[in-house]
N, C-alpha and C positions, 0 to 999 in steps of 0.2 A: 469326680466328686458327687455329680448326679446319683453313681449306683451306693454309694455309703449315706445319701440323704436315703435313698430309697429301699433300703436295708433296712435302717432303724426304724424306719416310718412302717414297715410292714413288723419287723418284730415288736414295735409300741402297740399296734393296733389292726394286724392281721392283715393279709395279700391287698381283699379288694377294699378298706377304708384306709389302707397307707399307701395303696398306688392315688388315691382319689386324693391322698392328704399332700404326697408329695407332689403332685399337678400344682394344687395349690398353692404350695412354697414356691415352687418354681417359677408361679407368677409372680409372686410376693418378691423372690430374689430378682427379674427384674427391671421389677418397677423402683426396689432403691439401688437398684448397680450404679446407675448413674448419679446417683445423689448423694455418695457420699464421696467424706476426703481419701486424698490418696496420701500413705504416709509411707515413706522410705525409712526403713532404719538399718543400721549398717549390721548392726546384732541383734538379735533378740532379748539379752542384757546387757548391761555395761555397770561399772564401778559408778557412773557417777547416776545412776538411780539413786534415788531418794524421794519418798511418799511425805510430801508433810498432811495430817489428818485432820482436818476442820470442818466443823458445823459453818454453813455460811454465812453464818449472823453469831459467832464465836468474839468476833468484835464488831464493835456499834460506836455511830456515830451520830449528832440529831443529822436531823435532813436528806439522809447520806442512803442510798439502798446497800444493806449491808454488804451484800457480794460487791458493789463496789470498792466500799472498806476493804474487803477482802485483797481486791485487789490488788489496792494501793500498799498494804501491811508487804503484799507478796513480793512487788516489785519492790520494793523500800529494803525490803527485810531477808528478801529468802531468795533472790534471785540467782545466788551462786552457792546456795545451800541444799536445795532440792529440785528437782526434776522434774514432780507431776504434786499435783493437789489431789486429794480424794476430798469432794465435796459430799458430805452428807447429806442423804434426802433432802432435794432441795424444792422438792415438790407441795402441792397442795394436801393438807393431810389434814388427818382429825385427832390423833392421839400418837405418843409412842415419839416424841420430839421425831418424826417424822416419818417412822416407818408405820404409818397406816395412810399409804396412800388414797386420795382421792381421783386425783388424774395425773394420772402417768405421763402426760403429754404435754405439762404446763408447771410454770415455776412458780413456788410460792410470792404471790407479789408483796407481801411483808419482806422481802428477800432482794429482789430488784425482776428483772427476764431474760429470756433470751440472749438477749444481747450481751448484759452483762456477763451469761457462764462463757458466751462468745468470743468473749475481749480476753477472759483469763483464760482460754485455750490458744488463745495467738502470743502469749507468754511460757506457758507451761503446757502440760501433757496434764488431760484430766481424768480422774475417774468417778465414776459414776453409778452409782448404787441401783440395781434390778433385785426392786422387792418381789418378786414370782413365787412367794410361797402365798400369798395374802395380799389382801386388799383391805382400805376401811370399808366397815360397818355402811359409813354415811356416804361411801360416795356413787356417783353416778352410774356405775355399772352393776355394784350390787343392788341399785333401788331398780334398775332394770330386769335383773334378774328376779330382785321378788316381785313384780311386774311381770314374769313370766313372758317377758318380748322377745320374738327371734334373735336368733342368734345368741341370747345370754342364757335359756331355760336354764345350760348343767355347766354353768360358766365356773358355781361353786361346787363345795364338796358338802353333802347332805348325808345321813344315817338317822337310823330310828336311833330315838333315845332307850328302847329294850336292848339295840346289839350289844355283844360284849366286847369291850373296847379295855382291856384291862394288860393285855401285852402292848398296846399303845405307846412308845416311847414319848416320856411326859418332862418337855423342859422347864417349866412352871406347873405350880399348885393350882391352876384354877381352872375349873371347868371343859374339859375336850368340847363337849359339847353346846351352842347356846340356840335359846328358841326363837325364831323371828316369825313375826306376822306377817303373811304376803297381802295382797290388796284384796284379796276376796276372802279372807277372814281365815283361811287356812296355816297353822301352823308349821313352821318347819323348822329344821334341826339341823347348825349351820355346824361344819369342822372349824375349829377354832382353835388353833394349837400355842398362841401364845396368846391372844386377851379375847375378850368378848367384841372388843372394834374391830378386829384382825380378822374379817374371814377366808378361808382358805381356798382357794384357787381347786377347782379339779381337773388334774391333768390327762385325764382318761380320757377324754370330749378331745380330739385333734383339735376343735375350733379351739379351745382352750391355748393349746401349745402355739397355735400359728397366730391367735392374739396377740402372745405374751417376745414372741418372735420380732413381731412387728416393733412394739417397745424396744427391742436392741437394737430394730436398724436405726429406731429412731432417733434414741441415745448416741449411735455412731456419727447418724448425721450433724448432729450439735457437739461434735467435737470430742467426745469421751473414747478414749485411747484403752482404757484398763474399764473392765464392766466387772463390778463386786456381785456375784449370786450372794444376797444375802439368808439368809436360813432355809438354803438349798436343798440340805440335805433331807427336812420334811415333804417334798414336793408330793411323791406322790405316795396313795395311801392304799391299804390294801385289808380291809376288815381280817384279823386273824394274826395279823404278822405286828413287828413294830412300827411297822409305816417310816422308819427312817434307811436309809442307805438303801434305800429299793434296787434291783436291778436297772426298773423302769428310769426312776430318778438319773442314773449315770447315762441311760441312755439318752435324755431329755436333755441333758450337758454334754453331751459327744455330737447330739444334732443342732445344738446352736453352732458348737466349735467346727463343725463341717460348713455351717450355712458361713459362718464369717470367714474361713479359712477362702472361700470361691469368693466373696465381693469386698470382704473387709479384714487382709489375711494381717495387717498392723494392730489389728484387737487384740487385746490379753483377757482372759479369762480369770477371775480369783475367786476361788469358793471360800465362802464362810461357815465354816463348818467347827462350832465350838465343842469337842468332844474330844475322846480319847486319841492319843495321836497313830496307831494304825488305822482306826477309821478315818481320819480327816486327811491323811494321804492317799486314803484310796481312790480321791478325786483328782489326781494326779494319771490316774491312767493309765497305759498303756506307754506315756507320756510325749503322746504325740494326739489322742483323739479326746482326751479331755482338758481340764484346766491347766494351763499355763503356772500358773502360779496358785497355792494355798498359805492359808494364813498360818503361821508357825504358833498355834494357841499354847503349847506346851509351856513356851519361854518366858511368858509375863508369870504365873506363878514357881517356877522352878528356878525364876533368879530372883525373884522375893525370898523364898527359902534359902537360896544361899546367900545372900546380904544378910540376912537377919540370922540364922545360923553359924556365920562365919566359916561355913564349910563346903567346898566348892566338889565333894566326889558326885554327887547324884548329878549336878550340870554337867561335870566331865563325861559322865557316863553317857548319858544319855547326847549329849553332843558328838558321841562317836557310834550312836546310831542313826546318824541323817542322812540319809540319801533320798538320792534323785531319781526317777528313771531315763532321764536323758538330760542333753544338755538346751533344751531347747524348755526344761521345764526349773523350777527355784524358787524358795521359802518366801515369804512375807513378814522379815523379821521385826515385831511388833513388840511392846512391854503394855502399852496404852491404849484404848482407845476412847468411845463415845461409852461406851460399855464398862463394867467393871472387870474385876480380873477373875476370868473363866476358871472354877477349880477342876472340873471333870477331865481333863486333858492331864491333870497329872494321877489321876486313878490308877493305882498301881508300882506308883513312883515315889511320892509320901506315902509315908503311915499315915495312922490317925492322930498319930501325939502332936507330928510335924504341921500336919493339917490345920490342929488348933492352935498351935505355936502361930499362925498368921491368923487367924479369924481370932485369936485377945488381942493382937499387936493392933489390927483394923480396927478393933473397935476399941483401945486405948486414942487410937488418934479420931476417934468421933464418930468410923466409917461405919456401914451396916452389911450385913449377909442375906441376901436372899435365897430361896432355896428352891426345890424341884421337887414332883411328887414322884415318889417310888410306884413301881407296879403291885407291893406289896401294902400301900396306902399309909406308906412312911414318909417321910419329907429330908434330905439333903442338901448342905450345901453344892448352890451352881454357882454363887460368885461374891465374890467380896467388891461391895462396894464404896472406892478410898481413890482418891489422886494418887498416881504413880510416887507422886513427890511424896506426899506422906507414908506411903507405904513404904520406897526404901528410904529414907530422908533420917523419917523417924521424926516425932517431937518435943525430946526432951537433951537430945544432943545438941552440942554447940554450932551455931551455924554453921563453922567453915567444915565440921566435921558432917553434916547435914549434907552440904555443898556437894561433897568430896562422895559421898555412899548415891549419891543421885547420879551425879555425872556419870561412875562407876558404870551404876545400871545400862545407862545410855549407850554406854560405849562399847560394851559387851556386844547389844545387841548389831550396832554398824561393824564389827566387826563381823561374826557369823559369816556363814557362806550365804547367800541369799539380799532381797531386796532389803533394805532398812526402811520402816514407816517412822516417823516420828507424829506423835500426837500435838496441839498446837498447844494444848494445856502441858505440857511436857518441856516442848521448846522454851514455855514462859515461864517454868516456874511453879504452875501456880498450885495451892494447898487447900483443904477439901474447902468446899461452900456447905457450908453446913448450915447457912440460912437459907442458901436453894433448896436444899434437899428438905430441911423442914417445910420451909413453906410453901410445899409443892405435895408434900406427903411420898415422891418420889425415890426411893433409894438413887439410881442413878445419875440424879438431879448433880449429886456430890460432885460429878466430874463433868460438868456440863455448863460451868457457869459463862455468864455473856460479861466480856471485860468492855470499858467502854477505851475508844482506842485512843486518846488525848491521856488519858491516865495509864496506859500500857505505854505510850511515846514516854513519859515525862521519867516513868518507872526505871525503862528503860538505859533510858540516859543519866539517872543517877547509879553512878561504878558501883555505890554501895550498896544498893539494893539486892534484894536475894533473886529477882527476877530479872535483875542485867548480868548478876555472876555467872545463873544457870544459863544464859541464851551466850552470853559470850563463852560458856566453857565449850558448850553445844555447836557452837556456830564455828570453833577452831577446828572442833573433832570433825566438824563433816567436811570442813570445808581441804582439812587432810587427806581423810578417806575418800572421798572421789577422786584424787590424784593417784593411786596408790593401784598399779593393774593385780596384785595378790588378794586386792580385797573386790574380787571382780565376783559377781554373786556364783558364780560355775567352779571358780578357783578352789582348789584340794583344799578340804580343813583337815585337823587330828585337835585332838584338846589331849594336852599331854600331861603326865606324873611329873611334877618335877621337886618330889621330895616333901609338897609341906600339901594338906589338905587345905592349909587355907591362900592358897594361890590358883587360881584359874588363869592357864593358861593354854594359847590358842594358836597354834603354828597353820597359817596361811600361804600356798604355794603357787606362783604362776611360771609360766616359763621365765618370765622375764624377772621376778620378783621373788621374797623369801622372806615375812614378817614373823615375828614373835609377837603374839598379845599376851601381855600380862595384867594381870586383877588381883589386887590385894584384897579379898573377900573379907578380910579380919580385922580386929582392934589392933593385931600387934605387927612389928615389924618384922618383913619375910626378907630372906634371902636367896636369890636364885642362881643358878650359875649356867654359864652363856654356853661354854663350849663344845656341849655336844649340838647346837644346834649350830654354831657361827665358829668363823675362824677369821681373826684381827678385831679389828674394829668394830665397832656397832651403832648406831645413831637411834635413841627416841627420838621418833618424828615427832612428837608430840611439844615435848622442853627443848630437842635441840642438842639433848646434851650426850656425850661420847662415853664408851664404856669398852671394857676388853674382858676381863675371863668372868668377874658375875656382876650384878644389882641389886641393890636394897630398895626395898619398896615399904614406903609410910604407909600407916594403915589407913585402905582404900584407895590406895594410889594405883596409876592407870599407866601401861608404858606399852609404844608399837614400836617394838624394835628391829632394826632391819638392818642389813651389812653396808657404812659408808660406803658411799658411791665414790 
């Protein structure tokens, strides 16, 4: 393992400062060999994965430290629905509902500490967010750095505001560059690739890398099982080029995955990488030296389009170009998250009519569009900002038909080959806050609201509520698919033709197992017929209910069919 740390370290930054960088590591690895957990798992996926996504203060209670709440929701609620929590930045931060951290090393105590992410990882498998593209503005180590104090001089990434920075890959419209004052009056010009609080990390400086190193073991020792590189793909920058998908950058991701595979080989990797879907597999690798798992960004906009189109050929299509490169690597299949819904991942895949066809529907339901500066100093949609629920839900359909296009969504995605995330505003229900989002001035305010958890319990428990139908339709589907070894994230998919565009359907194979998934993507009623897949009988796991040569399917009705046992 030592000569692949000391490969990369000498290709990042040549023979004699990567033999001096990897000495380095070498102590670094160890000083926390001993300090972290040791985790046995019998596979490196299984069926009953499932990511539930929450801000740690997503629900609130008075008195109560939210990650406590948190807790209490998980145990109560989810304990045989999902597997691991991905807690969002749950750190001290200045902007960006948490991604502008201040210390890396400390939990916001509006939040609760230590202890508390401690407690929810002796229930669940956590993950854990590594902001290493940026830091905030305000915190402690860049006021160090404009302080100009050892060891922080070239902690950031600096340029004259003359260079030409115009092939820059630009995911927001504001500013590449911003000026800061150092303490002796000198101005500098800090890389800033998503706000002006956000500055960027430069990973040229080793001490940079083995910094930001440090942060993972530390992460691993407080219990974090899965580590999210969040906007990874900026890391490292190169005047001249796009500064995205660097060489450099995979190799910065292949040297964490080397350092953890030697002391901490139970770690998974997830890049976050919101762009076009051959780029964001490329961090997949080799599929053994870099990320374990990437987020599947394609499928939150490309199954909006087919719920709202009624037409399932661009998912079918595009669902029969996923692969893996091994089996030790699998999707991160998402619709929602903290974020809105990424459109540059289907570039290439909509038109543009199709495109606007969901940015009117967004913003008939209240939602807003942000957008991205082109290098030709054009502007673009990067993301529709709307609740999952309102975007496939819809707001002018009848509840149960509401009900019925949401579930749908849901159930798509735990189908898939790959891990399934569920967002917690997802699991609940819940429809856009358009008073947060106003009175925050924030676009993604929209899917970000804080419920208080006495009023989620009470919600809850009334059957008629739109947020007990959705969590109980959600909570049967998973609590299915984790039993189910065809729905194992490695298991064969095919998304097959069977006759009507408006049917998506999804053939999952294991040795042991043989599922049909069907989606009625449409207003009207489909009918399918069984037997080229099946011979006798057939069980939806879902109703229960028995079937021989076809099925009719309600529109946006959902059925896993599999041959009685």
């Amino acid at each position: 393992m030592a000569s692949t740390i000391e490969a990369l370290l000498t290709r990042l930054y040549g023979p004699e400062t990567g033999q001096q960088t990897a000495e380095h590591l070498r102590a670094l690895l160890a000083r926390w060999q001993d300090r972290l957990p040791t985790v046995q798992r019998e596979e490196q996926f299984s069926a009953r994965d499932v990511v539930l996504i929450t801000y740690g203060d997503s629900l609130r209670q008075p008195d109560t430290p939210p990650l406590a709440t948190l807790h209490r929701f998980a145990t109560e609620r989810l304990r045989d629905l999902v597997s691991a929590i991905h807690i969002l930045p749950f750190y001290p931060y200045s902007s960006d509902d948490g991604f502008s951290v201040m210390d890396f090393y400390a939990v916001d105590p509006a939040l609760g500490d230590w202890s508390h992410v401690e407690a929810l990882s002796d229930d669940f498998a956590l993950m854990f967010d590594a902001v290493f593209n940026h830091a905030s503005a305000q915190g402690d180590w860049f006021q160090r750095f404009l302080a100009r104090e050892p060891g922080y001089e070239n902690l950031f990434m600096t340029e004259s505001p003359d260079t030409d920075l115009s092939q820059v890959t630009r995911p927001r419209a504001t500013p590449l560059l911003t000026p800061f004052v150092r303490a002796d009056g000198e101005t500098v010009h800090v890389w800033t690739t998503f706000s002006a609080d956000q500055v960027d990390f430069d990973a040229r400086d080793p001490l940079t890398v083995l910094r930001l190193l440090d942060v993972l073991f530390f992460y691993v020792s407080k219990g974090a099982q899965i580590i999210r590189l969040d906007a990874i793909a900026y890391l490292w920058k190169i005047v001249g080029t796009s500064s995205i998908h660097l060489p450099q950058t995979h190799d910065v991701i292949r040297l964490m995955r080397a350092a953890l595979d030697e002391i901490a080989p139970h770690v998974i990797l997830i890049t976050e990488t919101n762009v076009p879907h051959a780029e964001n597999v490329s961090y997949f690798g080799s599929g053994t030296d870099e990320a374990q798992m990437v987020y599947n960004f394609t499928l939150p906009p490309l199954l909006f389009h087919t719920v709202l189109s009624g037409d399932a050929r661009k998912l079918r299509e595009w669902v029969n170009t996923l692969t893996t490169p091994s089996d030790r690597t699998t999707f991160f299949n998402f619709t929602a998250s903290h974020d809105g819904i990424g459109v540059r991942p289907v570039e290439g895949i909509l038109t543009d009519a199709e495109l606007q066809a969901l940015i009117a529907h967004v913003e008939r339901t209240g939602g807003r569009v942000n957008y991205k500066k082109n290098s030709d100093g054009t502007q673009s949609p990067y993301e529709l900002n709307v609740t999952y629920v309102d975007a496939l839900a819809g707001i002018d359909a009848p509840q149960d038909v509401q009900l019925r296009r949401f579930v749908l969504s849901q159930a798509v995605g735990m189908a898939l080959a790959g891990v399934p995330a569920i967002y917690i505003h997802s699991l609940l229900g819940s429809r856009n806050d358009i008073d947060g989002m106003l009175a925050s001035g924030i676009n993604r305010r929209i899917n970000r609201a804080k419920l208080d958890y006495e009023t989620i319990q009470a919600e809850l428990a009334d059957p008629h509520s739109f947020r007990a139908q959705v969590y109980g339709a959600l909570a049967h589907l998973l609590r299915i698919r984790t039993a189910q070894p065809a729905f194992h994230p490695n298991a064969a998919q095919t998304a097959l033709d069977v006759g009507s565009d408006g049917v998506f359907a999804l053939l999952r194979t294991s040795d042991d197992q043989r599922i049909l998934a069907l989606y009625n993507v449409s207003d009207t009623l489909q009918t399918v017929g069984l037997t080229p897949y099946f011979e006798g009988v057939v069980q939806d796991l879902i109703s229960g209910k028995r079937y021989n040569d076809t099925v009719s399917l309600e529109p946006y009705a959902v059925m896993w069919l599999t041959a009685e046992a």
